[in-house]
C-alpha positions as CSV (number, residue, x, y, z in Angstrom):
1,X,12.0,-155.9,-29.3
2,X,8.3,-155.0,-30.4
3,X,7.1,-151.7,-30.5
4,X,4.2,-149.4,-31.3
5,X,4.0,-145.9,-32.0
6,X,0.3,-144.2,-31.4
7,X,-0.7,-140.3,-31.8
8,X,-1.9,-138.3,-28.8
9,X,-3.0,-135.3,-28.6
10,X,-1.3,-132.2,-28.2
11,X,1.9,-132.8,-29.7
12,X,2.3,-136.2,-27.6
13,X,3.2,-139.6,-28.4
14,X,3.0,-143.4,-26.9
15,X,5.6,-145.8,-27.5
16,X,4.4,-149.7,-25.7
17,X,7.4,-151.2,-26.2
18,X,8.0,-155.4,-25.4
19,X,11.6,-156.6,-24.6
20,X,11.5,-160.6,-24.9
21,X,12.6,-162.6,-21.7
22,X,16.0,-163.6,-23.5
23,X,16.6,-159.9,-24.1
24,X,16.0,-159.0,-20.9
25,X,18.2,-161.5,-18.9
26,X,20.9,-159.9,-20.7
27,X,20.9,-156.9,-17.9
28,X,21.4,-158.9,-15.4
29,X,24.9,-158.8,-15.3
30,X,24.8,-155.1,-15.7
31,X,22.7,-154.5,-13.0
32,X,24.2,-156.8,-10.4
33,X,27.9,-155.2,-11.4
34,X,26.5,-151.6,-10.9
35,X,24.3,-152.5,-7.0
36,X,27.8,-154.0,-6.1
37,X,29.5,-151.0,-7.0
38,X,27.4,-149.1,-4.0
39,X,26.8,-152.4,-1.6
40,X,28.8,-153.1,1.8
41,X,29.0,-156.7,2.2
42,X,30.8,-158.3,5.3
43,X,34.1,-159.7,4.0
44,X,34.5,-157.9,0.9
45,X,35.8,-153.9,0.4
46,X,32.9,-152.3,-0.7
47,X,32.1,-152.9,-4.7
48,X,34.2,-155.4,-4.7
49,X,31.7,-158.5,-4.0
50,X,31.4,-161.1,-6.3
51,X,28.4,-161.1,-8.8
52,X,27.2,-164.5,-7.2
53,X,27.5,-163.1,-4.0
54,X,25.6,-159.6,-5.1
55,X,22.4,-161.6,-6.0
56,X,21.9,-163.7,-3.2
57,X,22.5,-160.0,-1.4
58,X,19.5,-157.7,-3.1
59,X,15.9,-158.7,-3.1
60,X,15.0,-159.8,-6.2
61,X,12.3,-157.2,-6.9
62,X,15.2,-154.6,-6.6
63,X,17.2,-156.9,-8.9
64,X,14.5,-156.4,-12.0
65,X,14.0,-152.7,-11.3
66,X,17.6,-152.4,-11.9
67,X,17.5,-154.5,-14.8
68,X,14.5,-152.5,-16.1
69,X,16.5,-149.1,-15.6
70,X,19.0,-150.6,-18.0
71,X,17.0,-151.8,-20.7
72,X,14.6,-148.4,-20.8
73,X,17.6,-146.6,-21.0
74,X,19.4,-148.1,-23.9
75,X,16.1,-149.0,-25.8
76,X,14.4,-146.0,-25.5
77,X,17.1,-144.0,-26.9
78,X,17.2,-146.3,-30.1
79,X,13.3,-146.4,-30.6
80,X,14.0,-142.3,-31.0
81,X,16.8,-142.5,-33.5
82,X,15.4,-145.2,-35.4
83,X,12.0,-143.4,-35.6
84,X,13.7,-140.2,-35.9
85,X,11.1,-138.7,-33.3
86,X,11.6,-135.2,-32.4
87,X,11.6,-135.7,-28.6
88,X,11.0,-132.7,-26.4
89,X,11.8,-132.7,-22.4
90,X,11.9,-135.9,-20.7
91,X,9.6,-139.0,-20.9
92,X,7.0,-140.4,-18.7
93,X,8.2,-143.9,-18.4
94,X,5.1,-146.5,-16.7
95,X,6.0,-150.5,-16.2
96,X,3.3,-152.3,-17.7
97,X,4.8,-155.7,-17.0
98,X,7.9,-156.6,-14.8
99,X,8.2,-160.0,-13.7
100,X,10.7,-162.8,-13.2
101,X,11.6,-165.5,-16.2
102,X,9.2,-163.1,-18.3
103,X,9.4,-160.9,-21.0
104,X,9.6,-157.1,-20.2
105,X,6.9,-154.3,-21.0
106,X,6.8,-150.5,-20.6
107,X,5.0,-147.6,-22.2
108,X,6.7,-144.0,-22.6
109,X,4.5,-140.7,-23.2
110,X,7.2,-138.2,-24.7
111,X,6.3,-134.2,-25.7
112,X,7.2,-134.3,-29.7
113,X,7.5,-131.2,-32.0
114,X,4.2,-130.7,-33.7
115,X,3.9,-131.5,-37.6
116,X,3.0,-128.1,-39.0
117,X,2.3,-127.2,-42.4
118,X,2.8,-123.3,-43.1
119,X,0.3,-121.0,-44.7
120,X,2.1,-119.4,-47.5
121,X,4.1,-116.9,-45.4
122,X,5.5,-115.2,-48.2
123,X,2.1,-114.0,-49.5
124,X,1.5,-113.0,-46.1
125,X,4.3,-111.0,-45.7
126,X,3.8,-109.3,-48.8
127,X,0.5,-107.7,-48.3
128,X,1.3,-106.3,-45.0
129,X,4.4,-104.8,-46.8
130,X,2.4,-103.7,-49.2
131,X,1.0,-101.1,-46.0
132,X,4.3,-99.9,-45.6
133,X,3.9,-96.0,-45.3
134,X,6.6,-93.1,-45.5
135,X,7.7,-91.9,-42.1
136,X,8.2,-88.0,-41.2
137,X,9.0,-85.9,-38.8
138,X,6.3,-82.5,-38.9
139,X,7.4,-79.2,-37.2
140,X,4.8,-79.8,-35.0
141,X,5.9,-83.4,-33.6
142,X,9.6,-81.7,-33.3
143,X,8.2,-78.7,-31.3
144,X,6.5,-80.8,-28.8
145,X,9.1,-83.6,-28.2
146,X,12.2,-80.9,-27.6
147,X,9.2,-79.3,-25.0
148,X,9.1,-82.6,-23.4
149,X,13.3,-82.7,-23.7
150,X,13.3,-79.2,-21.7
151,X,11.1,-80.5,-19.3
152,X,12.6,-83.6,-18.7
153,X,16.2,-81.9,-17.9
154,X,14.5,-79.4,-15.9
155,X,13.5,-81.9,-13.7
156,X,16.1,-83.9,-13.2
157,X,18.4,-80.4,-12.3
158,X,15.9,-79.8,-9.7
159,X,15.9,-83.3,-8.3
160,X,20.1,-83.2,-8.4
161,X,19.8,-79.5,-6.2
162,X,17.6,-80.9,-3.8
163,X,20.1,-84.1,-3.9
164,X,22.9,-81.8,-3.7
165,X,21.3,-79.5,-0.9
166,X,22.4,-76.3,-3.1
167,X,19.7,-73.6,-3.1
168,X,19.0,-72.2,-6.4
169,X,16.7,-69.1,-7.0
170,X,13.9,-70.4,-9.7
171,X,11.5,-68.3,-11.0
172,X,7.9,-69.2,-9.5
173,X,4.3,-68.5,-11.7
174,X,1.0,-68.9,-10.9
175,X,0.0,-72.1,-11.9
176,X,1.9,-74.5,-14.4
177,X,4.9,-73.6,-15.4
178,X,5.1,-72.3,-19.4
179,X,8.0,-74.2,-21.1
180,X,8.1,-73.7,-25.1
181,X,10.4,-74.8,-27.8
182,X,12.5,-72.3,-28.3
183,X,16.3,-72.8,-28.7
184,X,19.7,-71.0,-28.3
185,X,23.1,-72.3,-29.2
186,X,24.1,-72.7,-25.5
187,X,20.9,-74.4,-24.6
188,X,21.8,-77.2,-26.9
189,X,25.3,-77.3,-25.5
190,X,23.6,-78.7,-22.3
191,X,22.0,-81.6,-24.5
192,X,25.1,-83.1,-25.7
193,X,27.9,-82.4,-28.8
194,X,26.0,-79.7,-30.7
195,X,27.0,-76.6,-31.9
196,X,24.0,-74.8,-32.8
197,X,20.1,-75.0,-32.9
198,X,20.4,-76.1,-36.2
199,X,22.8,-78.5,-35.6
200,X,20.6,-80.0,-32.6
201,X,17.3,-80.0,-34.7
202,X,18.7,-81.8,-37.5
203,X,19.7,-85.0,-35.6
204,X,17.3,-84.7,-32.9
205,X,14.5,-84.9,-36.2
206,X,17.0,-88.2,-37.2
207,X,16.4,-89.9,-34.1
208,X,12.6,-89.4,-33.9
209,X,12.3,-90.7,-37.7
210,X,14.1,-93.1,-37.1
211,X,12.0,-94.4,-33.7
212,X,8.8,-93.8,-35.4
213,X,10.4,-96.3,-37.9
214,X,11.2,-98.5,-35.5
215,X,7.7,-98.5,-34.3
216,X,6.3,-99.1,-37.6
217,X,8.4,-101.4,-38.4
218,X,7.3,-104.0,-35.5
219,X,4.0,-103.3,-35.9
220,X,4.1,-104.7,-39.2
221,X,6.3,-107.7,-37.9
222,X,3.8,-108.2,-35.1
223,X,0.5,-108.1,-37.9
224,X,2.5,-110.4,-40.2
225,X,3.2,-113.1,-37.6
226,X,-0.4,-112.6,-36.2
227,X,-1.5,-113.5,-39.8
228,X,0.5,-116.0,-40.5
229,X,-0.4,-118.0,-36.8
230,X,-4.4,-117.0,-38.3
231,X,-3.8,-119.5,-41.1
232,X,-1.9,-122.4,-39.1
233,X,-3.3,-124.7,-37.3
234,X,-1.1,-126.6,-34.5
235,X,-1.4,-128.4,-31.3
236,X,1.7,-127.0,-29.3
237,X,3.0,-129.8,-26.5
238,X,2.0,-128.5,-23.0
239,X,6.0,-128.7,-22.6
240,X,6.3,-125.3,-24.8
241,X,3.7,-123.4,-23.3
242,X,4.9,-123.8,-19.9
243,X,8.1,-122.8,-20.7
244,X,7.0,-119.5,-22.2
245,X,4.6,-119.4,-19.3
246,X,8.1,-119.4,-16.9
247,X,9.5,-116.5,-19.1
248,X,6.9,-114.5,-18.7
249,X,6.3,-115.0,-15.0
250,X,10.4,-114.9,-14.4
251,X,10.8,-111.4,-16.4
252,X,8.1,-110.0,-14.2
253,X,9.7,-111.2,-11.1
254,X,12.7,-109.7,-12.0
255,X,11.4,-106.4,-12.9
256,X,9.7,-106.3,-9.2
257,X,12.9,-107.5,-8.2
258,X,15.0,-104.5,-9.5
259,X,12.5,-102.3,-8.5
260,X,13.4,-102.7,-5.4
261,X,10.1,-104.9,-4.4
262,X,9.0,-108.4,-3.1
263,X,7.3,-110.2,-5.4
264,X,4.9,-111.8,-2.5
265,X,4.7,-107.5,-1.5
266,X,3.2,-107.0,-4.7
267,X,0.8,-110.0,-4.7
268,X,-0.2,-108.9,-2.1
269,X,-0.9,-105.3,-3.4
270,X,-2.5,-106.2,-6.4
271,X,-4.6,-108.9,-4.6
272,X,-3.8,-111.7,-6.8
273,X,-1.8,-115.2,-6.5
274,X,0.7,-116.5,-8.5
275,X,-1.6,-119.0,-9.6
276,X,-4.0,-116.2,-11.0
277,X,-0.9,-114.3,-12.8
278,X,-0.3,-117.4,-14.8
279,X,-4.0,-118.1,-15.7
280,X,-3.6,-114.3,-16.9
281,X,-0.6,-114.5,-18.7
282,X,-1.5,-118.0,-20.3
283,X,-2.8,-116.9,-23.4
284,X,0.1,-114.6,-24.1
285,X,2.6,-117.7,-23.3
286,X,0.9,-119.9,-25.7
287,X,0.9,-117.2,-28.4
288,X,4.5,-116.6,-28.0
289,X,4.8,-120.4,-28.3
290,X,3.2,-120.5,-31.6
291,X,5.0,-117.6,-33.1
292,X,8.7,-119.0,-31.8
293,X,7.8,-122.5,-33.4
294,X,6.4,-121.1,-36.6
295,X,10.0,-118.7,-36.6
296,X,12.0,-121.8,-36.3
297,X,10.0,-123.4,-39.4
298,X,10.3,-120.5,-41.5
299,X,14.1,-120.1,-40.6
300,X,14.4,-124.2,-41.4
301,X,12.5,-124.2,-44.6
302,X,14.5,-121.3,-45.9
303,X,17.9,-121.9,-44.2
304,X,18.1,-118.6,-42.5
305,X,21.1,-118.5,-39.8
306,X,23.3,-115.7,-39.1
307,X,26.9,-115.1,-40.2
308,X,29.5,-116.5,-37.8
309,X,31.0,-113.3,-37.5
310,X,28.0,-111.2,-36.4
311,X,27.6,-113.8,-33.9
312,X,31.5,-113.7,-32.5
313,X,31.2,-109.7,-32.7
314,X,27.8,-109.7,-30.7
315,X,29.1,-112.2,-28.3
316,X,32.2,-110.5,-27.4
317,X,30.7,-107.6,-26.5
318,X,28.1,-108.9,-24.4
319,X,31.1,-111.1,-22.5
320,X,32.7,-107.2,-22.6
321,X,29.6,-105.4,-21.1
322,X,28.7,-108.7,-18.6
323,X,31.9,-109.5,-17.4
324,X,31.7,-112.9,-15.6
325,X,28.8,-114.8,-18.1
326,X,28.4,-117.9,-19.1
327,X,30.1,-117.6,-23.1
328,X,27.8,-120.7,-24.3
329,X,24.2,-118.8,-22.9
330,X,25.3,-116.0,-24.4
331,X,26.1,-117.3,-27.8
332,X,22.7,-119.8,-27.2
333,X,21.0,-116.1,-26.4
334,X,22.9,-113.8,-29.6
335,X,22.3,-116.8,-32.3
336,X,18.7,-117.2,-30.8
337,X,18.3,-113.2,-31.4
338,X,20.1,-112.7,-34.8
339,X,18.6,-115.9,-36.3
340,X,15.0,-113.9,-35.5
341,X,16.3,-110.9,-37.5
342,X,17.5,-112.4,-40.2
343,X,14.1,-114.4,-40.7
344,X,11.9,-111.1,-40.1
345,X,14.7,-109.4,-43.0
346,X,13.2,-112.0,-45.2
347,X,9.7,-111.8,-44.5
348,X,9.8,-107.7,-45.2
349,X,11.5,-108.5,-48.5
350,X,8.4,-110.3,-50.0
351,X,6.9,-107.9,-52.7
């Protein structure tokens, strides 16, 4: 077998591949033994013809497609283990040469991971650490967020009276009603397990902080991986894109979907096309493809995976909470998740 290996552009490869004449006779037999198995010949039980008989049976163009089938599949497959090629999705396969007592020719374009050097990520990550600010909580921002508690629950109680049909007596003013944020002990009752105002303050300031942290903290995760994708340069395979591209575009049908909408209703009401959603969202999909292939270099380079029991303990209870899923998408879907973590745990430890 001769082969040659060329460089395409983005992220693709051609293999021309040459499979001598003596070579190829040798799937003959194969591909006789497996059009018998699925031929009806008169005075033989089907797939049970002999071989002689088989030929004489197919036309002989169907004889060396068949013959060709076998021979891509078992030499392509070796061309990508010898050459350790990083193969992504399925190949185009084209016949350059097919022909009787000849030798047999193909080529095969194949998506392949792109070879990316990193930027120093660690230097990266460092100076946006280095922007890291204290987080607090000011009377002020507590004030207004129990404000927007009250008025919250009010609302929902008026929306369960009307639901309920009870008729409750509420107090009407001239213009919009005055809620402050001012607390008694049985108003935080109504909020959940507290005792007192106190009480209620103190964890309700915890859970801000710790939002506002939570905020801050993928901001920073978002400005280091924006830095980092600044300083690489790559040529992603269509292949990725497009499958980000189908994320994006299958989240949002969903959404619609458990809104209670038709996605082709709101096409329609926002006067665009499919077609002109995933121009839109094609520079976010190729973005996202960049910063899950430079996550999966970073987690390579530095061995980051996650501990096998965080994954069995995350698993379970998604199989406890989605009673009925698959076990291998989820674990696919929790590793995929927790392998992300433990990467971004690395990147905000760089000083």
């Amino acid at each position: 077998m001769k082969k040659t290996i060329k460089k395409l552009p983005k992220s693709q490869i051609l293999i021309e591949v040459s499979i001598p004449q003596e070579t190829f006779e040798s799937y003959r037999d194969k591909a006789l033994a497996h059009m018998g198995e699925h031929m009806e010949i008169t005075g033989f039980r089907k797939g049970k013809a002999p071989k002689h008989i088989v030929e004489k049976s197919v036309k002989q163009s169907s004889l060396l497609e068949e013959m060709a089938q076998h021979s891509i599949g078992e030499h392509f497959s070796k061309i990508l283990v010898d050459e350790k090629i990083d193969a992504i999705g399925r190949p185009k396969i084209t016949i350059t040469k097919l022909e009787k007592d000849s030798s047999f020719e193909f080529n095969a374009v194949i998506d392949v991971f792109p070879d990316v050097e990193l930027p120093d990520c660690k230097k990266i990550a460092a100076k946006v650490n280095k922007t890291k600010k204290d987080v607090e909580v000011t009377d002020e921002e507590l004030d207004k967020a129990i404000i927007e508690l009250k008025k919250a629950r009010a609302h929902n109680q008026k929306i369960q009276d009307e639901e309920t049909g009870e008729e409750i007596n509420h107090e009407h003013k001239e213009g919009e009603e005055v809620v402050d944020a001012n607390l008694t002990d049985e108003d935080v009752k109504k909020f959940g397990p507290f005792e007192t105002v106190s009480d209620f303050k103190e964890k309700y300031r915890a859970n801000i902080k710790f939002e506002k942290e939570s905020q801050e903290r993928e901001k920073r995760r978002v400005e280091t991986l924006d830095g980092i994708i600044g300083e690489t340069t790559m040529e992603l395979p269509d292949v990725l894109i497009e499958s980000e591209l189908e994320n994006l575009i299958g989240r949002l049908k969903a959404d619609i979907t458990n809104a209670g909408l038709k996605f082709d209703d709101y096409l329609n009401h926002i006067k665009k096309t499919e077609d002109d959603l995933r121009a839109e969202y094609l520079p976010d999909a190729e973005k996202r493809a960049k910063m899950e292939f430079i996550m999966y270099k970073i987690g390579d380079a530095e061995k980051l995976v996650p501990k096998p029991e965080e994954v069995d303990r995350e698993v379970k209870r998604l199989m406890e909470m989605y009673n009925g899923a698959d076990e291998n998408r989820a674990k696919a879907y929790v590793t995929h998740l927790l392998s992300n973590e433990e990467i971004f745990r690395f990147l905000e430890s760089q000083e």
